[in-house]
C-alpha positions in Angstrom: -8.0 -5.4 13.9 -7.6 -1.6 14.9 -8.9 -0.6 11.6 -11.7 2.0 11.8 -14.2 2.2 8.8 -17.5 3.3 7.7 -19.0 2.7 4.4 -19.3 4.7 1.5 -21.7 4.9 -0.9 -20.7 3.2 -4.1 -18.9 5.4 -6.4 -17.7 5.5 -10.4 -17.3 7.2 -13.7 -18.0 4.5 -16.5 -16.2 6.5 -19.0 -13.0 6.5 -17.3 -14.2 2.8 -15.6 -12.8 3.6 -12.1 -15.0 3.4 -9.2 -15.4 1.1 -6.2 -18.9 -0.8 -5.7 -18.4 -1.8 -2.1 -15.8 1.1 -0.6 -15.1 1.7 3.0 -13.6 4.8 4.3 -10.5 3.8 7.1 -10.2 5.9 9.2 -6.6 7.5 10.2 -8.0 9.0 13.0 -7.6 6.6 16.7 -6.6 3.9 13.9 -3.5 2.3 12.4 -3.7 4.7 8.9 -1.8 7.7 9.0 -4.6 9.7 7.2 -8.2 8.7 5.9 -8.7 6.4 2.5 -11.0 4.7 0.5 -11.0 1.4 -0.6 -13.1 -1.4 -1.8 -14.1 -3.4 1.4 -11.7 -6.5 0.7 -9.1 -4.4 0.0 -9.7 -3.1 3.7 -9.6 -6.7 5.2 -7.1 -7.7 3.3 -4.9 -4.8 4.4 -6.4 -5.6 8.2 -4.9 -8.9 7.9 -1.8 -7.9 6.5 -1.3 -5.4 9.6 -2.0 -8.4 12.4 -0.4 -11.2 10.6 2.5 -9.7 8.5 3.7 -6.4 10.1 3.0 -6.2 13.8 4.3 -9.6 14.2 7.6 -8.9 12.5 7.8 -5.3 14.3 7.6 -7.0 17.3 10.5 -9.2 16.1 13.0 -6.5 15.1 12.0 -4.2 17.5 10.4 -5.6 20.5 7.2 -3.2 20.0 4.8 -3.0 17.4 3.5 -0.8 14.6 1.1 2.0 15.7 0.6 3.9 12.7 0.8 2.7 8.6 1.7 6.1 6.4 0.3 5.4 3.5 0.9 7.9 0.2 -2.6 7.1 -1.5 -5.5 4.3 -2.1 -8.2 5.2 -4.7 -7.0 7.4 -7.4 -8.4 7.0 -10.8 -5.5 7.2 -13.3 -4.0 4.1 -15.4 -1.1 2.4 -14.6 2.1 3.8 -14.3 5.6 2.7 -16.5 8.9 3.2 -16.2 9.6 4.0 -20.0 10.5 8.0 -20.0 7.7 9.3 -22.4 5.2 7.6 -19.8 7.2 8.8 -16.7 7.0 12.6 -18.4 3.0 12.1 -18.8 2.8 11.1 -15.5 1.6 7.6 -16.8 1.0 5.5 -19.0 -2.0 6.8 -21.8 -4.5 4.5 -23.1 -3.0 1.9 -20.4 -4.8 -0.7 -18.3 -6.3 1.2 -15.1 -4.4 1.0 -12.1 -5.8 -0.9 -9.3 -6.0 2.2 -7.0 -8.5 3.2 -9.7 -10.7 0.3 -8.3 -9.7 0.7 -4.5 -7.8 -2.6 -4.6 -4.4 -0.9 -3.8 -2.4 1.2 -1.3 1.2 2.8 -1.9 2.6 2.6 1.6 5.9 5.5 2.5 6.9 4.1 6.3 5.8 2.6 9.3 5.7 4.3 12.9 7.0 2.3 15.9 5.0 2.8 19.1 8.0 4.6 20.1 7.6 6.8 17.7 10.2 5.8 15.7 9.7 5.7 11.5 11.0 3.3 9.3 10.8 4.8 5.8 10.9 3.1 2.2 12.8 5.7 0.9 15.8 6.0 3.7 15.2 2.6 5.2 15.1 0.0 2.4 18.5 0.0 0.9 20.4 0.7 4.5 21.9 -2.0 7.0 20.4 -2.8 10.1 17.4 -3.6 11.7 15.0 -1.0 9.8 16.1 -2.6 6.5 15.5 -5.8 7.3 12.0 -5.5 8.6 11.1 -3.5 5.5 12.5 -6.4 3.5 10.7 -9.0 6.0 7.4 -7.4 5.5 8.0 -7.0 1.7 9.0 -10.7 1.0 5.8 -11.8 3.1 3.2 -9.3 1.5 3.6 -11.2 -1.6 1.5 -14.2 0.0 -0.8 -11.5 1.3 -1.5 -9.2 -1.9 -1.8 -10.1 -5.5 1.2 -8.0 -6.5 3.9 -6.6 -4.4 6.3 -3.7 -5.8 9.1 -2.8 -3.8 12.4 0.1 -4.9 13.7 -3.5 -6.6 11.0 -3.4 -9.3 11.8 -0.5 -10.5 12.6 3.8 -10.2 8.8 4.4 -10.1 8.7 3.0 -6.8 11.9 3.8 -5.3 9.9 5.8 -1.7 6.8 3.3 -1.7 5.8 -0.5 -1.2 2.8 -1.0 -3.4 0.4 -3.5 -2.3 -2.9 -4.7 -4.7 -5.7 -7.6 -4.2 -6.1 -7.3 -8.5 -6.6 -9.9 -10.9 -3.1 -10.1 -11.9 0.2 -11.5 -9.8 3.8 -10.2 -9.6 5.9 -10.5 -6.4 8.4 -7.4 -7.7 10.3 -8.0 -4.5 
């Protein structure tokens, strides 16, 4: 599935509760990941799958090539959730909140996605445009919600107006 990864040993602070007890390091080196991460392991299957069944396919559709490379902004990062109210957006989240599922390694905040012509197709210039590159990204959107637990797109809200957030958590929200 062109993903590289080796495992990690199990990692996490039970005061702040993150941690990830089966994490794999993906490689972005040779592989499809613009730059290293860590993530529980069926985070990294599920994001394997999501490559060969959602986004190569519908690269391939648009653009007659696929994906070579995912940019991804971050995976695990222990922090709680993030809201749009304003007091929350100044603290940089939300305090005393539930954790955020990159605090577990069950999420991945994805910027663009690199043709094998080189060619990017960003979240932040791409998703609102007309064309080809916006339709993909809304393609690939629209089908991550039967891939991930909860999709969250620039339509959900200003918080994630450059990324596509993608999480395997307990909880379910399609924010296409």
């Amino acid at each position: 599935m062109r993903v590289r990864f080796e495992p990690v040993a199990a990692f996490g602070d039970s005061e702040e509760g993150c941690g990830i007890d089966n994490p794999v390091k993906v490689s972005g080196t040779g592989g499809v990941w613009n730059r290293p991460g860590v993530v529980a392991c069926p985070m990294a299957r599920t994001i394997g799958r999501f490559e060969s069944e959602v986004v190569q396919p519908a690269a391939r559709a648009r653009f007659g090539q696929g994906v070579k490379r995912v940019h991804h902004a971050g995976t695990y990062d222990c922090r709680v959730r993030r809201t749009s109210t304003k007091v929350a957006a100044a603290l940089g989240g939300s305090r005393g909140g539930r954790l955020s599922e990159h605090s577990k390694g069950r999420a991945i905040d994805i910027m663009a996605f690199e043709l094998d012509d080189g060619t990017m197709v960003s979240v932040k210039k791409d998703w609102r445009g007309q064309g080809a590159k916006s339709a993909f990204l809304q393609e690939v959107a629209r089908a991550s919600c039967s891939v991930f637990n909860v999709t969250l797109t620039p339509n959900h809200d200003r918080l994630h107006h450059d990324h596509l957030h993608l999480d395997i958590g307990p909880h379910t929200l399609c924010g296409y």
